[in-house]
C-alpha positions in Angstrom: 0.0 0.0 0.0 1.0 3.4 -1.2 2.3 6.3 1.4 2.8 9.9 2.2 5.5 11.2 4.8 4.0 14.6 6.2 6.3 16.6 7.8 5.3 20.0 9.8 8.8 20.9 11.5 7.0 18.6 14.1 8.4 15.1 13.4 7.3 13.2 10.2 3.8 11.4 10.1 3.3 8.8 7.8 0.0 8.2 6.8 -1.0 5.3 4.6 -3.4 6.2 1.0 -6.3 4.0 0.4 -8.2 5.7 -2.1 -9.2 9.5 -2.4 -7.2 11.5 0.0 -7.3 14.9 0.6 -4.5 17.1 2.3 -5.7 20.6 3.5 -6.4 23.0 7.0 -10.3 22.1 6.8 -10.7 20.0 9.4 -13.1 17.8 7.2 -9.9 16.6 5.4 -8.8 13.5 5.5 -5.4 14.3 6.5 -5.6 18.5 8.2 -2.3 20.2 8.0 -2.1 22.7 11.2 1.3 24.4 9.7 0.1 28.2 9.5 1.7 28.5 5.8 -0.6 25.8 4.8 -3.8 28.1 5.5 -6.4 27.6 3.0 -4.4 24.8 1.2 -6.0 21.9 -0.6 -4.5 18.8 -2.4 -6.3 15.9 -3.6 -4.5 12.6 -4.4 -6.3 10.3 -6.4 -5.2 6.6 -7.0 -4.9 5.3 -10.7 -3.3 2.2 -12.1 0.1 2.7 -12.0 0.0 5.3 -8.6 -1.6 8.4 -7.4 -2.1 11.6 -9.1 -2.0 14.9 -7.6 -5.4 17.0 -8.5 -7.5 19.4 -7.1 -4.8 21.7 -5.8 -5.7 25.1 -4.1 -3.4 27.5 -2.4 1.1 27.2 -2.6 1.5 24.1 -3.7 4.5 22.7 -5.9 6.0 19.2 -6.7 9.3 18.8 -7.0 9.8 22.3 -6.7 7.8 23.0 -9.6 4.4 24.4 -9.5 1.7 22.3 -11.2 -1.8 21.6 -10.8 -2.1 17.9 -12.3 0.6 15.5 -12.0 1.5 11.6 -11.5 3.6 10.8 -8.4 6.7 8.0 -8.4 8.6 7.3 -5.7 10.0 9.6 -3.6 8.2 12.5 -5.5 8.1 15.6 -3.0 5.0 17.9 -2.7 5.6 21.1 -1.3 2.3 22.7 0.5 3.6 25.8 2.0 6.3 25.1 4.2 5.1 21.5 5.3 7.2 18.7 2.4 4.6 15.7 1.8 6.6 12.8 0.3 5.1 10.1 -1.8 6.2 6.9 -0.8 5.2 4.0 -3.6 5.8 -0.2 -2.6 7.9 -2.4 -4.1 5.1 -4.6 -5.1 4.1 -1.6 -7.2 7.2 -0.2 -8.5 7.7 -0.1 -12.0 10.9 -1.8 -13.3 13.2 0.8 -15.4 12.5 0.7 -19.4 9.1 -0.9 -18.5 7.7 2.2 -19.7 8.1 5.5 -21.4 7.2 9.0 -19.2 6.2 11.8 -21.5 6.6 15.3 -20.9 4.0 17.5 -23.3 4.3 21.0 -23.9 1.2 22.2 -21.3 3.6 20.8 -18.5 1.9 17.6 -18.0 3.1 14.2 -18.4 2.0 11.1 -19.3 3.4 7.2 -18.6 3.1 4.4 -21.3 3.9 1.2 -19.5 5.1 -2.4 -21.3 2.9 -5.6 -20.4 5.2 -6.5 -18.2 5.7 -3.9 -16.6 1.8 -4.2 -15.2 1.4 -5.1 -11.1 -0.5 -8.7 -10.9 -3.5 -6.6 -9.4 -4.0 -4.3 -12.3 -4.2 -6.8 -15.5 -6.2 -5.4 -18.3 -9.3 -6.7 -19.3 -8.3 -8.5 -22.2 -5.8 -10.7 -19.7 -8.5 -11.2 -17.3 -10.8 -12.6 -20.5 -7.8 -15.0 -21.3 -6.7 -16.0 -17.6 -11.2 -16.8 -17.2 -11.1 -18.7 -20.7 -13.2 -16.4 -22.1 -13.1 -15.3 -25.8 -13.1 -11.6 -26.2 -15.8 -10.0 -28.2 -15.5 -9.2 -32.1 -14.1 -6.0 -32.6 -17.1 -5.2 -34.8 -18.7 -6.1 -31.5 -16.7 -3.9 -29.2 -17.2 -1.0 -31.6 -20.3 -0.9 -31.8 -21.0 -1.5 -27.8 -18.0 1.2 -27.6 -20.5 3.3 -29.7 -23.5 2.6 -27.6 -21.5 3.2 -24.7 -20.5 6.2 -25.6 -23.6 7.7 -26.6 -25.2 6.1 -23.4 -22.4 8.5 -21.3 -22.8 11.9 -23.4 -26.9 11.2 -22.8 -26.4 11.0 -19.1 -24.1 13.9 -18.9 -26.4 16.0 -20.6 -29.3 14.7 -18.1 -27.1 15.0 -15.7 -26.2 19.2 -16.6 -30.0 19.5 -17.5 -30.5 18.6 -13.9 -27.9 20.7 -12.5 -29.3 24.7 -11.7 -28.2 27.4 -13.7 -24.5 28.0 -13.0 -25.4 31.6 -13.3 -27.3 31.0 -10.1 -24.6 29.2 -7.9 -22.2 31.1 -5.7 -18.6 30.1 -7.6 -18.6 27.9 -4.3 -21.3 25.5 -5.3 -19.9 24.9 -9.0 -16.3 24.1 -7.3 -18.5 21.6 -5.3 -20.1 20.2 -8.0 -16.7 19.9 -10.1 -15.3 17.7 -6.7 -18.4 16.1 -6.9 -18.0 14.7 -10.1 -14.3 14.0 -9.7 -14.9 11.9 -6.7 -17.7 9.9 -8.5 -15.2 9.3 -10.7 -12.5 8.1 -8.3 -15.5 6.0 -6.9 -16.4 4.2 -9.9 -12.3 3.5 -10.8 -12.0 1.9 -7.1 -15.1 -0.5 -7.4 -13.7 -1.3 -10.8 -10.3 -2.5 -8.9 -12.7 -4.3 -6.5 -14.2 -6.4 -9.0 -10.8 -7.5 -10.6 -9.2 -7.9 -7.5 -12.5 -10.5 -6.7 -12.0 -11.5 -10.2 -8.8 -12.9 -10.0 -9.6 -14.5 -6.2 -11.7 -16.5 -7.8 -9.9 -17.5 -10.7 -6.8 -18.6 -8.2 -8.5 -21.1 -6.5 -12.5 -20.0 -5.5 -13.4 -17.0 -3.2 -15.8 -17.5 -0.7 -16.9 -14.0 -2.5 -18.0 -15.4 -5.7 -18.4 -19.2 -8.1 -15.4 -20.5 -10.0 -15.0 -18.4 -13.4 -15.4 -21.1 -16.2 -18.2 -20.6 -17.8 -19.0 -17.9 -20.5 -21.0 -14.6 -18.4 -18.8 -15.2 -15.5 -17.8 -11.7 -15.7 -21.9 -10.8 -15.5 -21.7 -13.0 -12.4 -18.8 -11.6 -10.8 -20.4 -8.0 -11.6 -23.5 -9.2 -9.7 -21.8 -10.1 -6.7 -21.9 -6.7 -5.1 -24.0 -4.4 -6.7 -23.2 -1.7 -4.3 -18.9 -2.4 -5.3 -19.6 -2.8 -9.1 -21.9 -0.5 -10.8 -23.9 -1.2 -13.7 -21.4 0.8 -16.2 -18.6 -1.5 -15.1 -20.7 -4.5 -15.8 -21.8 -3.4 -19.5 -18.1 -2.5 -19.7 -16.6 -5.7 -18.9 -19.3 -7.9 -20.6 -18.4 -6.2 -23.8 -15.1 -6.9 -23.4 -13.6 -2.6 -23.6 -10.1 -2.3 -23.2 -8.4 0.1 -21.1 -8.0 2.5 -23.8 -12.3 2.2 -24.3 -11.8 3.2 -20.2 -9.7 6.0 -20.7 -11.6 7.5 -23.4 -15.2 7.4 -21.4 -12.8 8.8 -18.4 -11.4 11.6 -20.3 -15.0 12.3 -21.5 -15.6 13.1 -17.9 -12.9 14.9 -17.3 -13.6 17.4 -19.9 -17.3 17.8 -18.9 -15.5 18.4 -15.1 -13.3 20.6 -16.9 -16.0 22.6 -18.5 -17.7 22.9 -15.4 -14.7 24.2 -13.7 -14.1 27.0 -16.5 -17.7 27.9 -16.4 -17.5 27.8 -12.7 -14.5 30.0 -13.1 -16.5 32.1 -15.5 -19.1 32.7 -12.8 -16.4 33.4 -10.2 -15.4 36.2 -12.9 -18.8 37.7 -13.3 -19.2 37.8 -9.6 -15.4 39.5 -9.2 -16.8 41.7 -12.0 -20.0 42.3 -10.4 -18.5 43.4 -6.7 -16.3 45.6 -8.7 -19.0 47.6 -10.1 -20.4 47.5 -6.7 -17.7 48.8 -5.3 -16.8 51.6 -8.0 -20.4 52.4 -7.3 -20.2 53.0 -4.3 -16.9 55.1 -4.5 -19.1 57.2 -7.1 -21.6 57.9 -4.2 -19.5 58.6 -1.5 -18.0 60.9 -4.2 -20.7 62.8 -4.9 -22.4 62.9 -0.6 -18.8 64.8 -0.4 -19.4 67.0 -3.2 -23.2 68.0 -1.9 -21.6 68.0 1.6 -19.1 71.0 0.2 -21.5 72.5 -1.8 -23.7 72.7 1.3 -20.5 73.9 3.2 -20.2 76.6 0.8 -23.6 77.4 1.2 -23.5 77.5 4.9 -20.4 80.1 4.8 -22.0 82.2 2.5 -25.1 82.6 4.4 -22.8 83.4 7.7 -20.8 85.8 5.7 -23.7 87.7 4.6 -25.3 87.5 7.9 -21.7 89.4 9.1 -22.5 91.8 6.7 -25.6 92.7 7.3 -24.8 92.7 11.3 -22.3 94.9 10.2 -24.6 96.7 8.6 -26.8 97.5 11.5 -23.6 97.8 13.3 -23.3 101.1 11.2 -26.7 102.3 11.1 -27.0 101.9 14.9 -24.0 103.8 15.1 -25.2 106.4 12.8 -28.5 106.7 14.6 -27.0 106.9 17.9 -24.4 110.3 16.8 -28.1 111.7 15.2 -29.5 111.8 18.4 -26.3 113.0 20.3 -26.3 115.6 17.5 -30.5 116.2 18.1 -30.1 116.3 21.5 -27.2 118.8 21.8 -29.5 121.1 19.2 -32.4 120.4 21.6 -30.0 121.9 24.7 -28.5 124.4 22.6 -31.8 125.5 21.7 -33.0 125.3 25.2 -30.5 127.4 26.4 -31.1 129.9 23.9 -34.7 130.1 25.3 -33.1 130.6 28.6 -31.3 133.2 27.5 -34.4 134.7 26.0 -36.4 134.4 28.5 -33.8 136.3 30.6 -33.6 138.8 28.5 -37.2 139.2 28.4 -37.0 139.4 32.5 -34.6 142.0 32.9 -36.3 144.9 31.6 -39.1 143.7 34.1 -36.9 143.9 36.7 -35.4 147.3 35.2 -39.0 148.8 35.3 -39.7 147.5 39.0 -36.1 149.1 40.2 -38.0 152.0 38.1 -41.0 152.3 40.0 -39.5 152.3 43.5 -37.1 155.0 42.4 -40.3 157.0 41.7 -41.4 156.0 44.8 -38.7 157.0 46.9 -38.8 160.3 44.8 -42.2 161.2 45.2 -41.8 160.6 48.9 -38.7 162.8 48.8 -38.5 165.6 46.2 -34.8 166.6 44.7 -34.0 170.4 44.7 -33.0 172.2 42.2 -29.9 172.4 40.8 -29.4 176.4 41.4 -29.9 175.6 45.2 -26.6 173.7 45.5 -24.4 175.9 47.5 -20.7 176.2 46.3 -18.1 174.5 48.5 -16.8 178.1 50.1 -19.9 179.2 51.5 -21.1 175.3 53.0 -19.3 176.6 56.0 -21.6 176.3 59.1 -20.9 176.9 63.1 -22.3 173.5 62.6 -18.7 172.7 60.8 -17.7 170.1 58.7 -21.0 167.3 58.8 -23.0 170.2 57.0 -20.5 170.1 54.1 -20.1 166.5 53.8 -23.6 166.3 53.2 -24.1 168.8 50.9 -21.0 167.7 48.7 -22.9 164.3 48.6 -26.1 165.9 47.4 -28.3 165.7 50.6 -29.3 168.0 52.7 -28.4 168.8 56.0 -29.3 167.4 59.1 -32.2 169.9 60.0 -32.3 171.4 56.3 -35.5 171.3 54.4 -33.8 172.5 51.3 -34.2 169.9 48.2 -31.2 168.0 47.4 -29.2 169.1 44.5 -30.0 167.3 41.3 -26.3 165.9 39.6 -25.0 167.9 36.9 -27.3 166.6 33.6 -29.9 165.4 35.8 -28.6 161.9 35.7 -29.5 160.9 39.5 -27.3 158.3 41.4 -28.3 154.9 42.0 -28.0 152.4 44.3 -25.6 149.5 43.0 -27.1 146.2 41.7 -26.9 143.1 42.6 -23.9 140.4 41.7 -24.9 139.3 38.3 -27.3 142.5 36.8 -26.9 144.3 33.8 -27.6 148.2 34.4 -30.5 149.1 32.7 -29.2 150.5 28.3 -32.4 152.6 28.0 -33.6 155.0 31.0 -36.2 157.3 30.9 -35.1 161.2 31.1 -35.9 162.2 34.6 -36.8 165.7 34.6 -36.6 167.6 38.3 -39.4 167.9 40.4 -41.2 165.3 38.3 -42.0 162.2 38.8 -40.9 159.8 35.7 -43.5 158.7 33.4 
């Protein structure tokens, strides 16, 4: 039995292969990788009938130090999954003997392995051996064609039933369409490892007799051995091995299925596209919208400092105008005192000759009580001489009469009469009536 050697930096792990296994870091693999550098790896080794094949890869992988996504494994071959080294170790009951065979390297960087007769392990003998070792004559070849034929049309019929039946593709996440791709590539590792189960029986029985199945003598032995499990052989294998296909009749309906996997794949890959596609548009969509909420948002800026600048303005504005109004009324109400001091004056001025006639009338008073004498009554300054002496004089050089004189004072010289001062803050009177002696004034 076939081996891998996984080594982690841990310790190497061998882990024996019977049938599909699949390396990866899902824990639903068959063999999980815990290696951080093998996050979201996936390798898929398939068994065939010389070895295993490497398919199915996802994420760093590389054998033999060169990157591939197909390829058969010999011994020793070393597959590279990140940093952990996965080493193919084949039997010696299935090695190949060298210059048994011929390996092929094509152009597209696959390769292909034609192997001699001998060169075949005793577990995978082709049909036509088995047909000889049962003593069974193989079918015409008119025969095989035209069961080849049937066959054939039979598979494409079926494959188009079966992608009738799938849903759209356009309507699976690129998820589902990888799944279905597995799907079909593990139905067909299924049906090659029931096909080694019925050889395997069928030469058990032609050794010696199998408790599994009758002696294989008899022409339809093959049909018999088919029948023996029908959950191990399917009906396909049956029609194949009844009709007597070769392996290259095998290989042909295989490779059919492979390129209807294949063409799921791309159109998987195709929808994965779309999708990519689809987000991106998304995406530049709603880099085109944030775009244009920032363009409204500085337009609306804009808007906003506009309106506050012309708010400053007119705040300004009525700034000015309450400043203009306010020196207006400073200016009204120093015209409104100035005027009111004028009336002050006015009315002063209107008041004094008031006054002037009231000083008037009690000078005519104070004359009518008291008559003035003439001016020829004054007596000159030589003759004033009196036994009385010098109080006489005095009085008469004043302009009243003696003490004990009835004479009438002596009116001053252009009959302006003397008055008594004013008071602090009156104006003499400008305009005085003539005051004729011995008179009282008008």
């Amino acid at each position: 039995m076939a081996r891998i050697i996984v080594n982690e930096g841990s310790g190497p792990r061998p882990v024996d292969l019977d049938g599909v296994v699949v390396l990866g870091s899902n824990p639903s693999c068959d063999v999980v990788l815990t290696h951080r550098s093998a996050l979201g790896s996936r390798v898929e080794l398939k068994p065939l009938r010389f070895g295993y094949r490497v398919t199915a890869v996802k994420g760093e992988v590389s054998i033999n130090g060169r990157r591939s996504e197909m390829s058969d494994l010999d011994h020793n071959d070393q597959v590279q999954i990140g940093d952990v080294l996965v080493i193919y170790k084949q039997p010696e009951g299935d090695a190949f003997s060298p210059g048994s065979g011929t390996r092929t390297r094509h152009a597209d960087g696959s390769e292909s392995l034609e192997l001699s007769r001998d060169a075949l392990p005793a577990d995978e003998l082709s049909d036509a051996d088995v047909l000889a070792m049962a003593g069974l004559e193989p079918a015409p070849e008119d025969e095989q064609l035209e069961e080849l034929e049937e066959l054939e049309e039979l598979e494409e019929l079926e494959d188009i039933e079966e992608l009738e039946e799938l849903p759209e593709l356009e309507e699976l996440p690129p998820e589902r369409h990888a799944a279905e791709a597995a799907g079909l590539d593990d139905a067909l590792t299924r049906a090659a490892n029931k096909r080694r189960e019925a050889l395997r029986r069928l030469q058990s029985a032609k050794a010696g007799g199998s408790p599994d199945g009758p002696e294989l003598s008899q022409p339809g032995a093959l049909d018999a051995v088919a029948a023996l499990d029908e959950d191990a052989v399917s009906e396909l294998d049956a029609l194949e091995w009844s009709a007597g296909l070769t392996d290259a009749s095998v290989a042909q309906i295989l490779e059919r299925a492979q390129q209807v996997a294949a063409e799921q794949r791309a159109q998987a890959e195709a929808a994965e596209q779309a999708a990519r596609a689809a987000a991106e548009a998304e995406r530049q969509a709603e880099a085109e919208a944030l775009r244009l909420a920032a363009e409204q948002e500085a337009a609306r800026q804009a808007e906003e400092a506009a309106a506050a600048e012309e708010a400053a303005r007119a705040a300004a504005e009525a700034e000015e105008q309450a400043e203009a109004e306010r020196v207006a009324a400073e200016q009204q109400a120093a015209r409104e005192q100035a005027d009111a001091a004028a009336a002050e004056a006015a009315a002063l001025e209107q008041l004094e000759p008031m006054e002037e006639l009231e000083e008037l009338e009690e000078l005519t008073e104070l004359e009518a009580l008291e008559p003035l004498p003439e001016a020829s009554t004054f007596a000159p300054a030589s003759a004033a001489a009196s036994p009385a002496g010098q109080p006489v004089a005095a009085a008469a050089s004043l302009g009243h009469p003696a003490s004990g004189s009835s004479a009438p004072r002596p009116a001053p010289p252009g009959g302006v009469r003397f008055r008594r001062p004013l008071p602090a803050g009156r104006r003499a009177p400008t305009h005085l009536p003539p005051v004729h002696p011995g008179k009282p004034p008008a």
